[in-house]
Structure formats: structure tokens, C-alpha cells
C-alpha positions as CSV (number, residue, x, y, z in Angstrom):
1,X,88.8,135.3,99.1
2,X,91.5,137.1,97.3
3,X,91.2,135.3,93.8
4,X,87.5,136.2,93.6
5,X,84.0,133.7,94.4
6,X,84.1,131.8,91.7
7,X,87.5,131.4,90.9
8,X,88.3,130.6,94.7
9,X,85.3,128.2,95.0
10,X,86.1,126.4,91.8
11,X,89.9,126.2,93.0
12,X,89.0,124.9,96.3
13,X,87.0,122.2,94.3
14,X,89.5,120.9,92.2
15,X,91.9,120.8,95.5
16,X,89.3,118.8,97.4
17,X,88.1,116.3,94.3
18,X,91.7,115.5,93.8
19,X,92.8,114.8,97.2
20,X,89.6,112.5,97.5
21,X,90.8,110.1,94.7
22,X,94.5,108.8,96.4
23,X,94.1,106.3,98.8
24,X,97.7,106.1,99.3
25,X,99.1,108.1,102.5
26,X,102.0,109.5,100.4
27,X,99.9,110.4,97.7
28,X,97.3,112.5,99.8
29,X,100.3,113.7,101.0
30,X,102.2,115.2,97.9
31,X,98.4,116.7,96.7
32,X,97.9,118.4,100.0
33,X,100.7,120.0,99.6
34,X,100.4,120.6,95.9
35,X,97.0,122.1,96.5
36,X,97.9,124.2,99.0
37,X,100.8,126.1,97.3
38,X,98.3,126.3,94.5
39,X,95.5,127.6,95.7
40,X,97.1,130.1,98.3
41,X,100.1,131.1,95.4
42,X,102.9,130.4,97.1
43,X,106.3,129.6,96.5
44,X,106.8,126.9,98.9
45,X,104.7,124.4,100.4
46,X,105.2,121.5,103.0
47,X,103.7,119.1,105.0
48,X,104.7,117.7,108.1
49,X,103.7,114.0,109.4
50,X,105.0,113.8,113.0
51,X,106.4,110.6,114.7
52,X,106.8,109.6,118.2
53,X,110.5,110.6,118.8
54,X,110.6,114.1,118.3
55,X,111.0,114.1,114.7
56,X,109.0,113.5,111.5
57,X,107.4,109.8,109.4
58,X,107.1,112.0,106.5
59,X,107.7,115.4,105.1
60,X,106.9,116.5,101.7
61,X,107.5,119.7,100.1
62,X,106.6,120.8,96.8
63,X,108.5,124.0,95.3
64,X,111.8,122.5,95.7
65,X,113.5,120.7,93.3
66,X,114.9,117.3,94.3
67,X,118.5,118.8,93.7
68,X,117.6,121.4,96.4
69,X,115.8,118.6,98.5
70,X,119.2,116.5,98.5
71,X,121.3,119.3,99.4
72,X,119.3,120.1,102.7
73,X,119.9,116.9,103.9
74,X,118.2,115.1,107.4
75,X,114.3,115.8,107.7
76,X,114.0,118.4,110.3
77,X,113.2,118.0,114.2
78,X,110.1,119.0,115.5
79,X,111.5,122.5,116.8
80,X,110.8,126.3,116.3
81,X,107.9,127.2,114.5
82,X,107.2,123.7,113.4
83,X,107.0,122.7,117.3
84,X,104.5,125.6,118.2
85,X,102.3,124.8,115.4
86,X,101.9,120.9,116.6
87,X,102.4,121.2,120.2
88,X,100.1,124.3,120.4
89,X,97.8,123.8,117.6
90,X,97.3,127.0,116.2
91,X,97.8,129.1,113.2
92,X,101.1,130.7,112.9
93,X,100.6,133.7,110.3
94,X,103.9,135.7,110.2
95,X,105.0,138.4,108.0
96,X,109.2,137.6,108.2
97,X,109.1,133.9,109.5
98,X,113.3,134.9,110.4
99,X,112.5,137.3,112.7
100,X,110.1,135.4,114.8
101,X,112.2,135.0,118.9
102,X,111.6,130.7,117.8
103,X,113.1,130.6,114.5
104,X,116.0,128.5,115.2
105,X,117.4,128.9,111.4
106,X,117.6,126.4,108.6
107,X,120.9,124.5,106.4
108,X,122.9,126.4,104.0
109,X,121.1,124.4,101.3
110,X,117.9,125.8,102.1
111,X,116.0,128.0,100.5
112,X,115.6,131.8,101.9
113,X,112.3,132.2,103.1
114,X,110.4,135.1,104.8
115,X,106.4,135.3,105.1
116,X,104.9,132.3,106.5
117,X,101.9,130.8,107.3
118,X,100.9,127.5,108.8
119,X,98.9,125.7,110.5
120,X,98.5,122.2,112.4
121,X,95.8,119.4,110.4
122,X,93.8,117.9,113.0
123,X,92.0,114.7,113.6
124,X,89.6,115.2,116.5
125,X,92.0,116.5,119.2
126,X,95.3,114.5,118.2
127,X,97.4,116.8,115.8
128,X,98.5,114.5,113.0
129,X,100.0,116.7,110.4
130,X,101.6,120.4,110.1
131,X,100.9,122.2,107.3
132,X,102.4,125.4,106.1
133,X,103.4,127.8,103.1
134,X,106.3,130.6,102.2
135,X,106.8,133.1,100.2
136,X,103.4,134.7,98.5
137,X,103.9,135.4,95.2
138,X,102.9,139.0,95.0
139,X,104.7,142.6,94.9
140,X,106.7,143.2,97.4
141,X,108.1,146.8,97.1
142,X,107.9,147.6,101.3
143,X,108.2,144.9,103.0
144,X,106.5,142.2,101.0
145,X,102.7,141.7,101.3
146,X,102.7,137.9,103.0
147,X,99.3,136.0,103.8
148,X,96.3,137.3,104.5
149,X,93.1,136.4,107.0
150,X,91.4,135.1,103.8
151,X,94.1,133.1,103.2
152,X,94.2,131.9,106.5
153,X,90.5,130.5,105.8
154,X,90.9,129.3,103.2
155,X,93.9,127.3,104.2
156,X,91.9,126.2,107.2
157,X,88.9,125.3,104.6
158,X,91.6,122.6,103.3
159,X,93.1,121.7,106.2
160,X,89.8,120.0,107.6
161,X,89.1,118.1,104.8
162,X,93.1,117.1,104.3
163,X,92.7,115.5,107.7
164,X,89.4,113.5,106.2
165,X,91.7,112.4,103.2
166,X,94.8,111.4,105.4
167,X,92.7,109.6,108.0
168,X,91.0,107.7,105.2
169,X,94.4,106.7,103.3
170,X,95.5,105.5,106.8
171,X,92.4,103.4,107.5
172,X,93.0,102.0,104.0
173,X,96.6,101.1,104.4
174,X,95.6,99.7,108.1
175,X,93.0,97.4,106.4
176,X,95.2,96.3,103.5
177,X,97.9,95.3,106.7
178,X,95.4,93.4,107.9
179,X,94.0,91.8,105.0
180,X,98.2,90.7,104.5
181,X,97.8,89.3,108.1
182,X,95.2,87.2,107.4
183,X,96.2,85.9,104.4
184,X,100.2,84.9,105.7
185,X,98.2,83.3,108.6
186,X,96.1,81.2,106.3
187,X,99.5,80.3,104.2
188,X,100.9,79.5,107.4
189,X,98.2,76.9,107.9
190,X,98.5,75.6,104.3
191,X,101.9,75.1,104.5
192,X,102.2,73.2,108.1
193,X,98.8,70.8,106.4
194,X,100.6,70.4,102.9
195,X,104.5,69.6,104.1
196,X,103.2,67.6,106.7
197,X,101.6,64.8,104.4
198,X,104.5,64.9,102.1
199,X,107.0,64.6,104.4
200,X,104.5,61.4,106.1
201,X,104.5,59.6,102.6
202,X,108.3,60.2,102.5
203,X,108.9,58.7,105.6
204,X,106.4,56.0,104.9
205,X,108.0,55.4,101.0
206,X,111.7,55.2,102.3
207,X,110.4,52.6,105.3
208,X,109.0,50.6,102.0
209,X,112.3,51.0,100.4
210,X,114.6,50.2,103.4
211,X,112.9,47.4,103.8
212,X,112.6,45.9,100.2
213,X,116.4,46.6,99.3
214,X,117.9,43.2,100.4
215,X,115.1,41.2,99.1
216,X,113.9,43.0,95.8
217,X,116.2,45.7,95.2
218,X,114.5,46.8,91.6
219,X,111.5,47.3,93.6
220,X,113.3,49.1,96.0
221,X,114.7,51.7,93.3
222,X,111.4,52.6,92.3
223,X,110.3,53.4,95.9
224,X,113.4,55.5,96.3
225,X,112.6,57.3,92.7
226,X,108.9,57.8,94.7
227,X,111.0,59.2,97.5
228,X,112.7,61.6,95.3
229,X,109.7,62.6,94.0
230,X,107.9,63.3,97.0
231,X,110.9,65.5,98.1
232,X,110.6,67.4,95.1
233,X,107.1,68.3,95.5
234,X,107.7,69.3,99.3
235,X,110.4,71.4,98.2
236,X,108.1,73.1,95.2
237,X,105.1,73.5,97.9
238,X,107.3,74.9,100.9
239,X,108.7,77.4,98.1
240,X,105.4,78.7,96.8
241,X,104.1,79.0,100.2
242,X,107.6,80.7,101.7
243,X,107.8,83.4,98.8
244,X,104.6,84.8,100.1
245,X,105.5,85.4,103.4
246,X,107.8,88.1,104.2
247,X,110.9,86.9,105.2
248,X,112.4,87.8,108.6
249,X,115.8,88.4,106.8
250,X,114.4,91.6,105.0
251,X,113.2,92.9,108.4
252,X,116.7,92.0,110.3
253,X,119.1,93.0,107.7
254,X,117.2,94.8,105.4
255,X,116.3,95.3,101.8
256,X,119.8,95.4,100.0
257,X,121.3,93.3,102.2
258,X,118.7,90.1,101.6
259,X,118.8,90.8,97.5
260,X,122.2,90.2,98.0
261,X,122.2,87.4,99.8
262,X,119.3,85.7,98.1
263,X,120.9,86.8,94.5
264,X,124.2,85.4,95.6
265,X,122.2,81.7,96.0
266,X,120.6,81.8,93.3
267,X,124.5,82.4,91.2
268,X,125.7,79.4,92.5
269,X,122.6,77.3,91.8
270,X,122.3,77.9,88.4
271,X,123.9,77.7,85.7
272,X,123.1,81.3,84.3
273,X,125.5,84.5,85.9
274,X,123.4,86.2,88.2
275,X,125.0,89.6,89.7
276,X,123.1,92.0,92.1
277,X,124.1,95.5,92.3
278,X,123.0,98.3,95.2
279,X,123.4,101.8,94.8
280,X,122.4,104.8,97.5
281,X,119.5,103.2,98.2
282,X,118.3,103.7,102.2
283,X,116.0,102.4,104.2
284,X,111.8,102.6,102.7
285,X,109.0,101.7,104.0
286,X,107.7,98.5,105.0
287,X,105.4,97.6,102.5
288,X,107.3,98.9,99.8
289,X,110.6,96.9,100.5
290,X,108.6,93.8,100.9
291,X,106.8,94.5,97.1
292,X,110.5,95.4,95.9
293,X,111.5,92.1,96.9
294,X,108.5,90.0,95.3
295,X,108.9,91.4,92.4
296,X,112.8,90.9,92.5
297,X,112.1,87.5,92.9
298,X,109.0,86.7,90.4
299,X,111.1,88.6,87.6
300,X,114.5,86.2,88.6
301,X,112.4,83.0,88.9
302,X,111.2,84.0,85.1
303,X,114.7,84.7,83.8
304,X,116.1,81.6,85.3
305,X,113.1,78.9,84.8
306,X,111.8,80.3,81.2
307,X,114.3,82.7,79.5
308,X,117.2,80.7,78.8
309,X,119.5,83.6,80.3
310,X,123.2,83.3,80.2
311,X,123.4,86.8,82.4
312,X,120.9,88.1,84.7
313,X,121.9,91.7,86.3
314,X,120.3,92.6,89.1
315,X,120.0,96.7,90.4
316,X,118.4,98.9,92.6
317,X,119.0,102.4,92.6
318,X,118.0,105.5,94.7
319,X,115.8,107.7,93.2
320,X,114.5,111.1,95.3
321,X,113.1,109.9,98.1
322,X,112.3,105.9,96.5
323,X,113.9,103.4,94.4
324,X,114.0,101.6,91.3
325,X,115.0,97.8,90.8
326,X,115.9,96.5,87.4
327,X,116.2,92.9,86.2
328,X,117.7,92.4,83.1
329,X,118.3,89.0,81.4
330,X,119.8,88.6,77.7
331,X,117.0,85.6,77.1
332,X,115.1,84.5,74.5
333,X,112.4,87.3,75.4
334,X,108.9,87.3,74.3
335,X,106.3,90.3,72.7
336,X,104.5,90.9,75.8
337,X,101.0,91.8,73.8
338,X,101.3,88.1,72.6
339,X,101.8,86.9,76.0
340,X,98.5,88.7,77.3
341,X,96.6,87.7,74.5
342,X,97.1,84.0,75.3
343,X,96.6,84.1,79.1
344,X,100.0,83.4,80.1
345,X,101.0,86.3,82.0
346,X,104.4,85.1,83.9
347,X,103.3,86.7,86.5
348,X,103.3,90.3,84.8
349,X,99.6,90.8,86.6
350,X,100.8,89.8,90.1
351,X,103.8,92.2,89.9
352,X,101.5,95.2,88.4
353,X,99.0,94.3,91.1
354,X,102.4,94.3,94.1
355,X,103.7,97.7,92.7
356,X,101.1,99.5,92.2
357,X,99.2,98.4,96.1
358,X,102.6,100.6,97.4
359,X,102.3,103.7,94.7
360,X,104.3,102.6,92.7
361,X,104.7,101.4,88.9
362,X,105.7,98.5,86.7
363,X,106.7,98.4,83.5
364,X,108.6,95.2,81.2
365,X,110.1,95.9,78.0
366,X,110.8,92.7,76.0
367,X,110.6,90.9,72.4
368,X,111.4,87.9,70.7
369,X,115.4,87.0,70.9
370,X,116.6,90.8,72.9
371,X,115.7,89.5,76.5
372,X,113.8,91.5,79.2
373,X,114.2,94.1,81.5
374,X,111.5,94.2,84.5
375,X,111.8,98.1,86.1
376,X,110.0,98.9,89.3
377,X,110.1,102.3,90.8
378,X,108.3,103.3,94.1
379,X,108.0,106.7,95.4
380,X,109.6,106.3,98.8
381,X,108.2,107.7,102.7
């Protein structure tokens, strides 16, 4: 190895250790990739998640700024070198990457590079990543120096155990999808069993009532106030069973599109000013959307039910390759340290917990008489 025994071995360590602690696919991504361009000294990196039509689930890159990133534009089509390396499966070690007969060329936006090296990550015998670096940072007085066979070995040293990490993340994220399943199938069950005796002793209560009205009509008001009652808590249970199911909107129209639209309810059935605003923001993965969402609506069920609000502004924003969604309400606020301190969390805990099962973070700025402002960002796919 170029760097030396123990410099390389130590290196290859620290690569490997920190790959092993992410259990989030995007995660293991972004640190492959980070670890690679480390170890090997290059000045680009990326890594390449194929999907099933030709193009790519995720891509991550690290050496490019996200100015650089935006500019490029569309993720790019399994083609050229990028092709070779994942229908083939072999190492691709090239001293001019633009003067190979596949290079097919690259935007305007993106940056020149010339030595190459890449090669595919592989579980068993199904190809499930590419992974490749540019530019090695080194003298390059006649005709650069590129990559080397050590390089090469050690990049395939990573490789393997990047396909251990990525697997893993994916069996985690697979069991957590299951783990959802299983719990929205018991909610379903709740919610049928729970409904379904309200809704009896409502029927039951307005029978009472119907029939009491000619005879003993102040009897008869109290079995409709029972009626309301029971109607009421129907409503409450549906609601706290509904809100943790994902809604069919958010898969049929989409994120933006059901904040809207849910946002737009919730202004005309309260007295506070609710507005929602959607900026750039496109489409992100499953799981991430659906956490957005909760969130969205745990922090607006807090402004409208305990803060007092006049105004609740509602925004998500694009950011890189993610999001971020504020909620800001000019309430009576609170000091969140108290609020810990006595057990009442408002459902702070249940939001950490949502953001951070999707990568992503959480944090609530508040105090007494200023309102809140809940911001959630997540990293994107």
C-alpha cells in the first residue's frame, strides 16, 4: 500500500469501524463514499445504487459541492463506463477516463475529470452498487500518475465489506417496514373493535331518545347529550387511530400536495390562521415523506389544541437532495427543559423518535410568551 503498513492498515480501520455504525442506507452510503476518496486520495468519489429501469435509486458523490451537484442536474443513466462496471462486474482502472472508445461524455456543469478507477460492490453474485474515484491527488507533470494495483486492493479491500454494511442497512430498513406493517395491521384491528361499539351504543342511545321524545322529552335531551358524546369519542378514537396510518392521499398525490390540502382544513376549522407554503421541494422517499407528514401534523395539533396561536405558518423547503418543514406558531410557548422535566413532552419524544428512524433531525426552539417553531430536516434519497 502506497501510504505505508501502518498508516494504510490504521486508515482502512477507521473506514471500516465507521461504516459499521450507520444503519441507515443513505448513511452507509455517503461514508462509503467518504471513505473511499479518503483513503485512496482522490478528488472525487461516487457511489452508484442501481434500479430496475436502467437508471439509478441513489447516487452519492462526495467532492462536489452541492452548488456543483445542482448545476449537473438528472442522476445519470446506467451507460458508458458506469454500465461496464455493473453489467460486467469488473474493475475499470483507467489512466484518462475521456479517452476510453465508452465514455459517452458528461453536462457542461460537470467537473473535468481524467484518471479513474472503479469498480462494481457485490453481494453474492447480484451487483448492487458501483463504486468509483477521479482524479488522484498527486504530481502530475507527464501525463498524471492515476491509480495504482495497490490502490486497486485496497479499494477492493472496502468494497467487500461496503457490501456487508449496505446489505445490513437494507435488512434493517426491510425489518423496520415490517415492524410498520405489523403495527398499522394491529391499528387496523383496534380501530374496526373500538368504532364499532361506539357507533352500537350510538345507535342504541338515539333509539332511547327517539323513543322517549313524545313522552318525556327532558329525558330525551339527556340521551341525545349521551349521543353527542358518544360521537365525540368515536370521532377522537377514529382520529388517533387514522393519524398513524399512512394516508393513501400522500401516496396518490404526494407530500406537498396532502400538506396542502390537510393545512387548508384545518384554516377553516379553526379559529387560528393557518397557511402552508411549498417550495422546490421533489419527490423523497417513502419513509421520509410519511415522517414529514407526522411530524407536520403532531406539531399543528400542538399549536392549535395548546398554544393559543393566532397564526400558524406552515413550510417546507428543499434542501440538497432533502427537505426541511417548519411550523411556526406566535403562541404562548413554553421553556422546553421545563416541559421535560415534568413529563409532559407534547409529543417532542415521538417526533425525535419519527425523524431520526429516517436520518434525519429535530429540533424545537420555544419559551414562555415568543411561540414555537418545530424544524425537521431529512437528508433526502
Amino acid at each position: 500500500m502506497s501510504q505505508g503498513p501502518r498508516s494504510g492498515l490504521a486508515a482502512v480501520s477507521s473506514a471500516l469501524l465507521a461504516m459499521s455504525r450507520h444503519l441507515e442506507v443513505r448513511d452507509v452510503l455517503k461514508t462509503i463514499v467518504a471513505s473511499a476518496r479518503e483513503l485512496l486520495d482522490a478528488q472525487y468519489a461516487a457511489l452508484g445504487v442501481p434500479d430496475d429501469h436502467g437508471g439509478f435509486a441513489q447516487f452519492v458523490v462526495d467532492g462536489v459541492s452541492d452548488e456543483q451537484w445542482k448545476a449537473i442536474g438528472p442522476l445519470p443513466r446506467q451507460h458508458g463506463i458506469l454500465a461496464a462496471m455493473l453489467k460486467d462486474a469488473k474493475v475499470e482502472r483507467l489512466a484518462d477516463v475521456r479517452k476510453d472508445p465508452r465514455f459517452e461524455g458528461w453536462p457542461s456543469a460537470h467537473p473535468d475529470m481524467s484518471d479513474f478507477l472503479g469498480l462494481p460492490i457485490r453481494d453474492g453474485d447480484e451487483v448492487i452498487g458501483a463504486l468509483f474515484l477521479a482524479n488522484k491527488n498527486c504530481p502530475k507533470e507527464h501525463g498524471g500518475c492515476g491509480f495504482t494495483a495497490d490502490d486497486e486492493e485496497l479499494l477492493a479491500i472496502l468494497a467487500q465489506h461496503a457490501a456487508i454494511a449496505l446489505t445490513n442497512a437494507r435488512l434493517y430498513e426491510r425489518s423496520r417496514e415490517l415492524t410498520i406493517a405489523e403495527e398499522r395491521s394491529r391499528l387496523a384491528h383496534e380501530l374496526h373493535d373500538a368504532v364499532s361499539q361506539k357507533l352500537f351504543s350510538l345507535r342504541l342511545t338515539a333509539q332511547a331518545a327517539t323513543a322517549l321524545v313524545d313522552r318525556d322529552p327532558a329525558r330525551a335531551k339527556g340521551e341525545l347529550h349521551q349521543v353527542a358524546a358518544l360521537a365525540a369519542e368515536a370521532a377522537d378514537e377514529l382520529r388517533a387511530a387514522v393519524v398513524e396510518l399512512r394516508p393513501a392521499a400522500l401516496d396518490e398525490d404526494g407530500l406537498v400536495a396532502t400538506l396542502r390540502t390537510q393545512i387548508q382544513v384545518l384554516d377553516r376549522a379553526h379559529s387560528a390562521r393557518v397557511t402552508f407554503a411549498g417550495r422546490g421541494v421533489k419527490a423523497l422517499p417513502a419513509a421520509q415523506e410519511e415522517a414529514l407528514l407526522r411530524v407536520a401534523q403532531e406539531a399543528l395539533h400542538n399549536a392549535l389544541r395548546h398554544s393559543g396561536a393566532e397564526h400558524v405558518d406552515v413550510t417546507l423547503d428543499r434542501r440538497g437532495a432533502g427537505a426541511v418543514l417548519r411550523v411556526t406558531d406566535d403562541g404562548r410557548g413554553f421553556d422546553p427543559r421545563t416541559v421535560r422535566r415534568a413529563g409532559r413532552h407534547l409529543g417532542l419524544v415521538s417526533m425525535r423518535d419519527r425523524a431520526s428512524g429516517v436520518g434525519g433531525t429535530l429540533t424545537v426552539e420555544s419559551e414562555p410568551d415568543k411561540g414555537t417553531t418545530i424544524e425537521m430536516e431529512v437528508p433526502g434519497g
